[in-house]
VEXNURO-212893 format. One record per atom (N, C-alpha, C, O): atom name; residue number from 1; x, z, y; residue in three letters. Coordinates in Angstrom, 2 decimals, always signed. Atoms other than C-alpha are relative to their C-alpha. Layout:
BEGIN
+------+-----+---------+---------+---------+------+
: atom :  nr :    east :      up :   north : rest :
+------+-----+---------+---------+---------+------+
:   CA : NUM :       X :       Z :       Y :  ala :
...
+------+-----+---------+---------+---------+------+
***
This chain:
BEGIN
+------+-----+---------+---------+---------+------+
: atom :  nr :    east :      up :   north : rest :
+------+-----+---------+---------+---------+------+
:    N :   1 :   -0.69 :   -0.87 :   -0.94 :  unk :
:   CA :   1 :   +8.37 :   +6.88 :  -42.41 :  unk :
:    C :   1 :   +0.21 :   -0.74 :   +1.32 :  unk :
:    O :   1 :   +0.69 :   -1.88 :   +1.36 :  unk :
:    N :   2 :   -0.30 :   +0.92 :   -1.52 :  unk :
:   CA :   2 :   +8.54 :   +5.86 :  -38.58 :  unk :
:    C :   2 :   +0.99 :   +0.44 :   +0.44 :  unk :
:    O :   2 :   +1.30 :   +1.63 :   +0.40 :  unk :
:    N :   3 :   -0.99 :   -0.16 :   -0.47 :  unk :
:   CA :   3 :  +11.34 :   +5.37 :  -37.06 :  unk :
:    C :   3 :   +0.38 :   +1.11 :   +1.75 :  unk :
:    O :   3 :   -0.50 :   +1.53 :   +2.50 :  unk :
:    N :   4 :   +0.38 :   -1.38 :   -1.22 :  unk :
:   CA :   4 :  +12.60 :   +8.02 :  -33.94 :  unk :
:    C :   4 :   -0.56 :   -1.49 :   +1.23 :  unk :
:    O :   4 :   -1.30 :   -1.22 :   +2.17 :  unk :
:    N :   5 :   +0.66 :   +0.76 :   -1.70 :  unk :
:   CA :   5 :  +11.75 :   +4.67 :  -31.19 :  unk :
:    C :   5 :   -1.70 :   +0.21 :   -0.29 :  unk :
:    O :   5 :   -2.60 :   +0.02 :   +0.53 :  unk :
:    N :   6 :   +1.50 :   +0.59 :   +0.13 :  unk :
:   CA :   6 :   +8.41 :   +4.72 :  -32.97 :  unk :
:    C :   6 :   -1.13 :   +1.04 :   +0.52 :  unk :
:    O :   6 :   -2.19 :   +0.96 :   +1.15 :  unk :
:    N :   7 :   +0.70 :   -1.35 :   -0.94 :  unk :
:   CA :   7 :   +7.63 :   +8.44 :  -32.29 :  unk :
:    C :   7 :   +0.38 :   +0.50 :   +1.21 :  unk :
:    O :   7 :   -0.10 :   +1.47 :   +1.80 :  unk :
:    N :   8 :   +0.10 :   -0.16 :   -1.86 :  unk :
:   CA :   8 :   +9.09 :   +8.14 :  -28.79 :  unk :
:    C :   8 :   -1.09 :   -0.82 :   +0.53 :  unk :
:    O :   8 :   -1.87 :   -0.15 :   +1.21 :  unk :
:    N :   9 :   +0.75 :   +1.07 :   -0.54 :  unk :
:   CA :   9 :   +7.00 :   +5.22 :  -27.81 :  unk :
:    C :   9 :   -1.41 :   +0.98 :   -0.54 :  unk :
:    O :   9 :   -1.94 :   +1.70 :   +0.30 :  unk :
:    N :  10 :   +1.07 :   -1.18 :   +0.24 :  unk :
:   CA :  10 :   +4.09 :   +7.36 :  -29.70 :  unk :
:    C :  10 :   -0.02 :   +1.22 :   +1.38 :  unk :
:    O :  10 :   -0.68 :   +1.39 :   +2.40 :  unk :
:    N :  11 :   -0.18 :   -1.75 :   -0.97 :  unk :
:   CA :  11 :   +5.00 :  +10.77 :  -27.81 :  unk :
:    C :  11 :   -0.40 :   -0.61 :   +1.52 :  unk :
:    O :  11 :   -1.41 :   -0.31 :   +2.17 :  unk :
:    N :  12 :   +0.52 :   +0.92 :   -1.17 :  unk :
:   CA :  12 :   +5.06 :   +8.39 :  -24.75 :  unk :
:    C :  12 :   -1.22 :   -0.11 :   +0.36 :  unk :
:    O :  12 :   -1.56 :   +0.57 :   +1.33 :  unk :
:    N :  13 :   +1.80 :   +0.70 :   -0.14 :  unk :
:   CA :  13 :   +1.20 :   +6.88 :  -24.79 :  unk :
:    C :  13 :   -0.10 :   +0.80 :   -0.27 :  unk :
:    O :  13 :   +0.20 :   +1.35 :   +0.79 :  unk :
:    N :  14 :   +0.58 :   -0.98 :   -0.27 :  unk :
:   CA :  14 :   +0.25 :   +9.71 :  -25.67 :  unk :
:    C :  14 :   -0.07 :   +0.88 :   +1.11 :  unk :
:    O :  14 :   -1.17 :   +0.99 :   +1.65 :  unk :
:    N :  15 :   -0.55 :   -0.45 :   -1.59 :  unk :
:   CA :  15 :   +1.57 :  +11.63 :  -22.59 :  unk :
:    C :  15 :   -0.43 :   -1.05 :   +0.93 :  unk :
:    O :  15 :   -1.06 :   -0.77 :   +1.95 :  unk :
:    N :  16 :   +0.60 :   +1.10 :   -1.34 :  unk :
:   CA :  16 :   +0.73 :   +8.79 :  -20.50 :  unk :
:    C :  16 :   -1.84 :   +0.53 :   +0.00 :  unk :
:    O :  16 :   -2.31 :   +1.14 :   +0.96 :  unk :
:    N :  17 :   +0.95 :   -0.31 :   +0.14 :  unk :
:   CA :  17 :   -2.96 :   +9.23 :  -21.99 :  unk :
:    C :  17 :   -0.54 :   +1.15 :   +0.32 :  unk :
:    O :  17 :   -1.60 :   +1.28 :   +0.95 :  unk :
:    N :  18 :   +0.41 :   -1.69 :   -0.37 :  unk :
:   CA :  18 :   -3.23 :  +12.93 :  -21.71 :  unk :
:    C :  18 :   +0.60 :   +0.89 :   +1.31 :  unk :
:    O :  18 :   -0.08 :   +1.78 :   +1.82 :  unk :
:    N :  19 :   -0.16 :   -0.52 :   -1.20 :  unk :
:   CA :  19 :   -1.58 :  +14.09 :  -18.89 :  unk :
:    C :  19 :   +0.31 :   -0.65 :   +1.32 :  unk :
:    O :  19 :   +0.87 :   +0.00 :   +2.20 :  unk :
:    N :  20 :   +0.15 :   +0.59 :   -1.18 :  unk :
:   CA :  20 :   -1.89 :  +11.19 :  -16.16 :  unk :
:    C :  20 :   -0.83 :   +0.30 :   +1.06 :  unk :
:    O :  20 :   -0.72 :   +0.05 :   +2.26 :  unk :
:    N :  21 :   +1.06 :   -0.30 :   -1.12 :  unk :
:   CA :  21 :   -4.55 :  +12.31 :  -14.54 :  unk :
:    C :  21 :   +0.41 :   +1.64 :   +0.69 :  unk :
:    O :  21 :   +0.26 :   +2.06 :   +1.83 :  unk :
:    N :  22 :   -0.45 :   -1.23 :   -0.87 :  unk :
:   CA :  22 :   -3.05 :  +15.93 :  -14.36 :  unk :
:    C :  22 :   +0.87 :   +0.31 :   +0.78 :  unk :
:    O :  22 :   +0.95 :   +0.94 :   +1.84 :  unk :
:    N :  23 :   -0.98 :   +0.81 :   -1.61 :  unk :
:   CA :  23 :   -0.06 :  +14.51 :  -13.12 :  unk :
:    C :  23 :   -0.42 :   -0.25 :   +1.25 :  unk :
:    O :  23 :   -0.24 :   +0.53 :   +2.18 :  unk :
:    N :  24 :   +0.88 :   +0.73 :   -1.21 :  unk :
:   CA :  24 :   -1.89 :  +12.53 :  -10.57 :  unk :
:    C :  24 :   -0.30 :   +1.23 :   +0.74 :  unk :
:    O :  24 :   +0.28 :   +1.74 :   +1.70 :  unk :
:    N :  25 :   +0.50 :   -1.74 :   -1.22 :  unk :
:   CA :  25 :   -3.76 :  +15.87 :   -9.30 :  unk :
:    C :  25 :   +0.79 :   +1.07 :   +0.45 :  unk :
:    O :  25 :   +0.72 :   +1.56 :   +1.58 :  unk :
:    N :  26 :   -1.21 :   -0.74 :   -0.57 :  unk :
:   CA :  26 :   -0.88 :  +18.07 :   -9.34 :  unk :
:    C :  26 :   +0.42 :   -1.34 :   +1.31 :  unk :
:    O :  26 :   +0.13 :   -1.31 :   +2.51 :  unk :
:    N :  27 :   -1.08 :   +0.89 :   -1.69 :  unk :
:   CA :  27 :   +1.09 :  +15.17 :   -6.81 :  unk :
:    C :  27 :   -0.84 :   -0.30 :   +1.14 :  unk :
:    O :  27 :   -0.57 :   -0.26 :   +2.34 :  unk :
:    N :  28 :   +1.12 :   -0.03 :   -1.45 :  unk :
:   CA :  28 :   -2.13 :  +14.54 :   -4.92 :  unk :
:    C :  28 :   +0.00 :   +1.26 :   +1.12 :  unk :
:    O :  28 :   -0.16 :   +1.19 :   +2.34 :  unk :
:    N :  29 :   +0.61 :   -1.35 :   -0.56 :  unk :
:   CA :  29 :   -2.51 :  +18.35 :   -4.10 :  unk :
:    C :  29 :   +1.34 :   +0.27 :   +0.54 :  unk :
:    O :  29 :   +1.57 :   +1.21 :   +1.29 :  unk :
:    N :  30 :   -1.51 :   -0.90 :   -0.78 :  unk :
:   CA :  30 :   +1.42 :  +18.49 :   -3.27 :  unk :
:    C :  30 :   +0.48 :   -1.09 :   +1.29 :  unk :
:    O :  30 :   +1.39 :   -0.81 :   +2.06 :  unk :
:    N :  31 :   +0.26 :   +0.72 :   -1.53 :  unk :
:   CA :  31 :   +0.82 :  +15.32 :   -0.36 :  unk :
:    C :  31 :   -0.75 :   -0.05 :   +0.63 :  unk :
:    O :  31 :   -0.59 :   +0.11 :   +1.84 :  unk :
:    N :  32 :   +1.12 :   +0.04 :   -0.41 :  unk :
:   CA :  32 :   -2.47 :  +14.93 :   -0.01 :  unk :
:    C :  32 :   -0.02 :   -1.64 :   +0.56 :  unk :
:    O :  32 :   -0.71 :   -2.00 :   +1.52 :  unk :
:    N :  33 :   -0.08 :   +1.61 :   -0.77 :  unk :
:   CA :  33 :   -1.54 :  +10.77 :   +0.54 :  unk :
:    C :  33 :   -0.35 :   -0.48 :   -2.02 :  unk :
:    O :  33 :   +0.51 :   -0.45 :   -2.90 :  unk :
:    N :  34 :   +0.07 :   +0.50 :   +0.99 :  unk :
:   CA :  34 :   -3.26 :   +9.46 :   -2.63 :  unk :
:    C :  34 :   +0.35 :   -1.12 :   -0.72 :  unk :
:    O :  34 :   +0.35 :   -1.17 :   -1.95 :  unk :
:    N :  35 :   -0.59 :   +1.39 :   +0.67 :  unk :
:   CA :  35 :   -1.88 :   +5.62 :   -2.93 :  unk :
:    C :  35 :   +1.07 :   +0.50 :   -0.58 :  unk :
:    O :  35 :   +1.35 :   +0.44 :   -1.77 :  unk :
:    N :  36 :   -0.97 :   -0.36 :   +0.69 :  unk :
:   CA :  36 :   +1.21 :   +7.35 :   -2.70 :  unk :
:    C :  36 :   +0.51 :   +0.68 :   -1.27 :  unk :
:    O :  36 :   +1.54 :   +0.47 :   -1.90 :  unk :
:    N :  37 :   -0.38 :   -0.22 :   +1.27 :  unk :
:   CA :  37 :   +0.93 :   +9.29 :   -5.49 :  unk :
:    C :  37 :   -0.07 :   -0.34 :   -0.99 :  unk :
:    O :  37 :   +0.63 :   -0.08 :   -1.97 :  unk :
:    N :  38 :   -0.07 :   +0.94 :   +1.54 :  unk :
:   CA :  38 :   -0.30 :   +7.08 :   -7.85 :  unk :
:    C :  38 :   +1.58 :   -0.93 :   -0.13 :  unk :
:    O :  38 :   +2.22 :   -1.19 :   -1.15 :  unk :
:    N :  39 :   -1.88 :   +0.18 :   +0.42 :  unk :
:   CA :  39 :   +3.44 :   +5.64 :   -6.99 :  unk :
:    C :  39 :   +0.31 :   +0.79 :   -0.30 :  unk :
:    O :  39 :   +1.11 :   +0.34 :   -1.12 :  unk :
:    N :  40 :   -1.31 :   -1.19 :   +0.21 :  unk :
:   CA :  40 :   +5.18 :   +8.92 :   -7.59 :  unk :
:    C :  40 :   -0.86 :   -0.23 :   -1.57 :  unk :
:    O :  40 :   -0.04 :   -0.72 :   -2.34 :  unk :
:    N :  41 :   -0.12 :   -0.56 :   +1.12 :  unk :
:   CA :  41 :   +3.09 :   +9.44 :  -10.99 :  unk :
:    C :  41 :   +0.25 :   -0.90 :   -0.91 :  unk :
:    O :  41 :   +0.57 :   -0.57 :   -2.06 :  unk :
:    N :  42 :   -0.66 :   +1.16 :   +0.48 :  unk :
:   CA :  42 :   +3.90 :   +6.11 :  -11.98 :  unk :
:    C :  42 :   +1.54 :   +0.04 :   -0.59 :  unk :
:    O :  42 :   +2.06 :   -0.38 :   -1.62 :  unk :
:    N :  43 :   -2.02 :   +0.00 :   +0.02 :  unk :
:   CA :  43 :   +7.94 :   +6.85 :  -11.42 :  unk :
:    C :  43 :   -0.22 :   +1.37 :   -0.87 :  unk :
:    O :  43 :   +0.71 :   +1.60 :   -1.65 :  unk :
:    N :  44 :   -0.09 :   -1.00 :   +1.30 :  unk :
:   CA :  44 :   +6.95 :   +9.98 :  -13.58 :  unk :
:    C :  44 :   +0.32 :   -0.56 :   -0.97 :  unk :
:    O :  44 :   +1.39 :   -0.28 :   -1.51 :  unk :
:    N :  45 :   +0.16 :   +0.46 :   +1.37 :  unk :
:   CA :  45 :   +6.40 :   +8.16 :  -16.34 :  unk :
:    C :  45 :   +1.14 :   -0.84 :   -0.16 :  unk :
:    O :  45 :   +1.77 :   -0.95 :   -1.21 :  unk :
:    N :  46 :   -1.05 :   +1.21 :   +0.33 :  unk :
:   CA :  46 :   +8.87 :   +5.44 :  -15.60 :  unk :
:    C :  46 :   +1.51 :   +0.80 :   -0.36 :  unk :
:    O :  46 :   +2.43 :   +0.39 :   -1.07 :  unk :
:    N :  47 :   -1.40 :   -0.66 :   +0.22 :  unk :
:   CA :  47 :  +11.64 :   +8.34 :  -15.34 :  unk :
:    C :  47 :   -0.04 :   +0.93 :   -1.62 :  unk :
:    O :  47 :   +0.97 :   +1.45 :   -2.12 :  unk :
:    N :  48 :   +0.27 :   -0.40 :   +1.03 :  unk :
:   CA :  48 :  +10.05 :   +9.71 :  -18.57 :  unk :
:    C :  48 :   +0.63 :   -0.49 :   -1.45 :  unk :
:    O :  48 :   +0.93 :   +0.19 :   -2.43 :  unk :
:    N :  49 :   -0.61 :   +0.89 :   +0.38 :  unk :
:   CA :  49 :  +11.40 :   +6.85 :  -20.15 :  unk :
:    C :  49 :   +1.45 :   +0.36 :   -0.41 :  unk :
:    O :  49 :   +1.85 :   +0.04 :   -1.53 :  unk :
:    N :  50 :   -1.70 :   +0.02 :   -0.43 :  unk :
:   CA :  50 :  +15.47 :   +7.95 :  -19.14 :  unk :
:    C :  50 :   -0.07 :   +1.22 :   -1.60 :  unk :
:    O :  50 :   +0.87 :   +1.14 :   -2.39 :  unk :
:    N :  51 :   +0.05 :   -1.00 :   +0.81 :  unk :
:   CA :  51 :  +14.40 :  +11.01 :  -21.80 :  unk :
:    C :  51 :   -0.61 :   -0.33 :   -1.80 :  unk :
:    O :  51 :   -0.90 :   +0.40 :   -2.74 :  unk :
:    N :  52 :   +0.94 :   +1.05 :   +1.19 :  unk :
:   CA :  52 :  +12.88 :   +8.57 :  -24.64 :  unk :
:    C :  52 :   +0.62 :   +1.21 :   -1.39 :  unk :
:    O :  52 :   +0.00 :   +2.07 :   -2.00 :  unk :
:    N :  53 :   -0.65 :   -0.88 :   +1.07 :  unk :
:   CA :  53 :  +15.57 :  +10.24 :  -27.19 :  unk :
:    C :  53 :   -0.49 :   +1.61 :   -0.28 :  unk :
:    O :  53 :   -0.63 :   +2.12 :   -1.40 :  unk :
:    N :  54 :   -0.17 :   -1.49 :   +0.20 :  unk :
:   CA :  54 :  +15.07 :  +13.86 :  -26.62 :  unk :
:    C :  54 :   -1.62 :   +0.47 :   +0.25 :  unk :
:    O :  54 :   -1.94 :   +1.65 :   +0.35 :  unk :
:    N :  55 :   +1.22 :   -0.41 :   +0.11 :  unk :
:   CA :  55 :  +11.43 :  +13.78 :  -26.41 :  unk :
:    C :  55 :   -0.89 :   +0.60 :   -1.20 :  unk :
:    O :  55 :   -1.26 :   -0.07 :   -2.17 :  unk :
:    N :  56 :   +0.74 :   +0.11 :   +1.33 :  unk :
:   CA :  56 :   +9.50 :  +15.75 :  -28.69 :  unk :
:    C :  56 :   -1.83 :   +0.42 :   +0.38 :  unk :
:    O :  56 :   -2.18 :   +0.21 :   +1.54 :  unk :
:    N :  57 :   +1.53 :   -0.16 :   -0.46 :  unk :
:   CA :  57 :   +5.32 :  +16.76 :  -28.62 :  unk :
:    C :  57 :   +0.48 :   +1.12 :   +0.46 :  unk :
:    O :  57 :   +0.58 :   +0.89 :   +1.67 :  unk :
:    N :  58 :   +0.06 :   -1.82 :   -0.58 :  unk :
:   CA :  58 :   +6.06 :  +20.64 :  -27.75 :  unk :
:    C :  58 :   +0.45 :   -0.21 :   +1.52 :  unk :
:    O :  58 :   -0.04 :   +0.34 :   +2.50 :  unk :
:    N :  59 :   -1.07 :   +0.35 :   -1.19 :  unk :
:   CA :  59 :   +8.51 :  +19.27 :  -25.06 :  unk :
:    C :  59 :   -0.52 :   -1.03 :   +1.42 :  unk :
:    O :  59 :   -0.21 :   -0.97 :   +2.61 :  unk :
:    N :  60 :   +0.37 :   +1.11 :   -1.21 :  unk :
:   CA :  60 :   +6.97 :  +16.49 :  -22.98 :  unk :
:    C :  60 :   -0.83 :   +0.35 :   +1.32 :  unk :
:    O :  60 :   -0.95 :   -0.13 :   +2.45 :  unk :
:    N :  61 :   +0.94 :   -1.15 :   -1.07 :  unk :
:   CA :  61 :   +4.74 :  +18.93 :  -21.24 :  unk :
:    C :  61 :   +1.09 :   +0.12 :   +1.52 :  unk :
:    O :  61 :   +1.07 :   -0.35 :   +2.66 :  unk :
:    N :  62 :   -0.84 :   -0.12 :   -0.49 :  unk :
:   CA :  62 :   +7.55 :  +20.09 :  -20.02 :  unk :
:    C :  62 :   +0.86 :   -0.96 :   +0.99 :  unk :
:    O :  62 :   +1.07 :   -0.82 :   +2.20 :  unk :
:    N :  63 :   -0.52 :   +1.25 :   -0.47 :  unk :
:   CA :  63 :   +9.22 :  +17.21 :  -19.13 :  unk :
:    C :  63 :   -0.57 :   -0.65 :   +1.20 :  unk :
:    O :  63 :   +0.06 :   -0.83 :   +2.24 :  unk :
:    N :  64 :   +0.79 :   +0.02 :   -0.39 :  unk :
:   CA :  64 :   +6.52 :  +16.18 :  -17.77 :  unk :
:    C :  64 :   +0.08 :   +0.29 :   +1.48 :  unk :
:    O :  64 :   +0.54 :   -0.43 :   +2.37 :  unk :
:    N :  65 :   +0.22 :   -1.13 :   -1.28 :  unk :
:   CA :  65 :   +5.91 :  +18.62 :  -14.94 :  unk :
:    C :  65 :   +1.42 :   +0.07 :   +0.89 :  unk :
:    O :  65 :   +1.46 :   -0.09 :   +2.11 :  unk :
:    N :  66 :   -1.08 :   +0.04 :   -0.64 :  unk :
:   CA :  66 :   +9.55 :  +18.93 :  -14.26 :  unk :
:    C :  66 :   +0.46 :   -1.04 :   +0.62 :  unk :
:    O :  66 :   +1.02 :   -0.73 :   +1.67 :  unk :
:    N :  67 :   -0.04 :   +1.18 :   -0.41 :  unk :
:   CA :  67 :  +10.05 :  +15.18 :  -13.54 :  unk :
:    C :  67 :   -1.12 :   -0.08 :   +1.47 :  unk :
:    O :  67 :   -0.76 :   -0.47 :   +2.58 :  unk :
:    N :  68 :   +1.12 :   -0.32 :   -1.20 :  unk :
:   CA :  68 :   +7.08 :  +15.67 :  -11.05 :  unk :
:    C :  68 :   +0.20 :   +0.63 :   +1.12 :  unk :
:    O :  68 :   -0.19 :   +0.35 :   +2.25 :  unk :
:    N :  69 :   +0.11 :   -0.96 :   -1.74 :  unk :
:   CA :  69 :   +7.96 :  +18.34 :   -8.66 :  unk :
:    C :  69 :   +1.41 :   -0.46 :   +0.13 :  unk :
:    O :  69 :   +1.83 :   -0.23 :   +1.26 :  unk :
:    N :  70 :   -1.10 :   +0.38 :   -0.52 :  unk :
:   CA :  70 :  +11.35 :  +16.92 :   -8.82 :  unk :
:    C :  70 :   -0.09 :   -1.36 :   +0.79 :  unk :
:    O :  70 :   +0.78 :   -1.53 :   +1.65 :  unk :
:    N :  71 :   +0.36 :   +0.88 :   -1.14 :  unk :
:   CA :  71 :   +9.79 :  +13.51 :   -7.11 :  unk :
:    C :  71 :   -0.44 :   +0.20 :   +0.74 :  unk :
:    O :  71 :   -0.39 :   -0.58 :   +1.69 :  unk :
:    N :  72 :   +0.97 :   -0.47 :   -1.25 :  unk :
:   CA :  72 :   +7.60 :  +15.47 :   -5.05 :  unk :
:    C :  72 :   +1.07 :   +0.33 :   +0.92 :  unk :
:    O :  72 :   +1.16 :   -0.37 :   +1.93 :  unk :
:    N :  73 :   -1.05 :   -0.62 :   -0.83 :  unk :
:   CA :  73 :  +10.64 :  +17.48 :   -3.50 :  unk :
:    C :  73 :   +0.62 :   -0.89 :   +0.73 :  unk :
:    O :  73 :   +0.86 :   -0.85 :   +1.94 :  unk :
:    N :  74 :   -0.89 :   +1.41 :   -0.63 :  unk :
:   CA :  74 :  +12.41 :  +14.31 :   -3.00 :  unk :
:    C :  74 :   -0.82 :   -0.81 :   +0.78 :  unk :
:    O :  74 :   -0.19 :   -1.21 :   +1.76 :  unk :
:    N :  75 :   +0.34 :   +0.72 :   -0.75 :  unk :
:   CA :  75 :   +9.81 :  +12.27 :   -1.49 :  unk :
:    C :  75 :   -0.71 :   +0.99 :   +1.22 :  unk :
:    O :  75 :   -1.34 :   +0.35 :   +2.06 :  unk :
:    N :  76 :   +0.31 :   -0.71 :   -1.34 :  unk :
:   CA :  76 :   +8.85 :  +15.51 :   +1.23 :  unk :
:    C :  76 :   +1.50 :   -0.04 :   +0.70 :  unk :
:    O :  76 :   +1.72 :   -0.24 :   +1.89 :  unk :
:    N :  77 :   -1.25 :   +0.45 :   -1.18 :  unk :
:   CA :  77 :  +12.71 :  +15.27 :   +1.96 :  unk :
:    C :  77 :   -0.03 :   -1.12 :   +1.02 :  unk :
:    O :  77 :   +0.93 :   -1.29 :   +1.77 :  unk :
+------+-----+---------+---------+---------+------+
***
């Protein structure tokens, strides 16, 4: 049986694996400054982290995306 850090850290790499690049293209297409967004989708993931506990597979999508346009918003302020 794995423990819940084992299927966060799981749920994690996986999400890193599968939706970095869609990340990436969503934040590209909402500056159009590409270094920069490989920082913002970076701080995705890093703020992805703050949610480790309450992550589940159905959910991270979610998570996901929402963490995203909430750095985007903030870094056009």
């Amino acid at each position: 049986m794995e423990t819940t850090a084992n299927t966060s850290d799981n749920i994690i790499t996986r999400s890193y694996e599968e939706y970095y690049q869609v990340i990436l293209t969503y934040i590209t297409y909402r500056i159009t400054h590409r270094y920069e967004a490989e920082d913002l989708t970076q701080d995705v993931f890093v703020r992805l982290l703050d949610y480790k506990q309450m992550l589940r597979p159905d959910t991270v999508k979610y998570f996901l995306f929402t963490i995203a346009r909430n750095i985007v918003t903030d870094y056009i302020r």
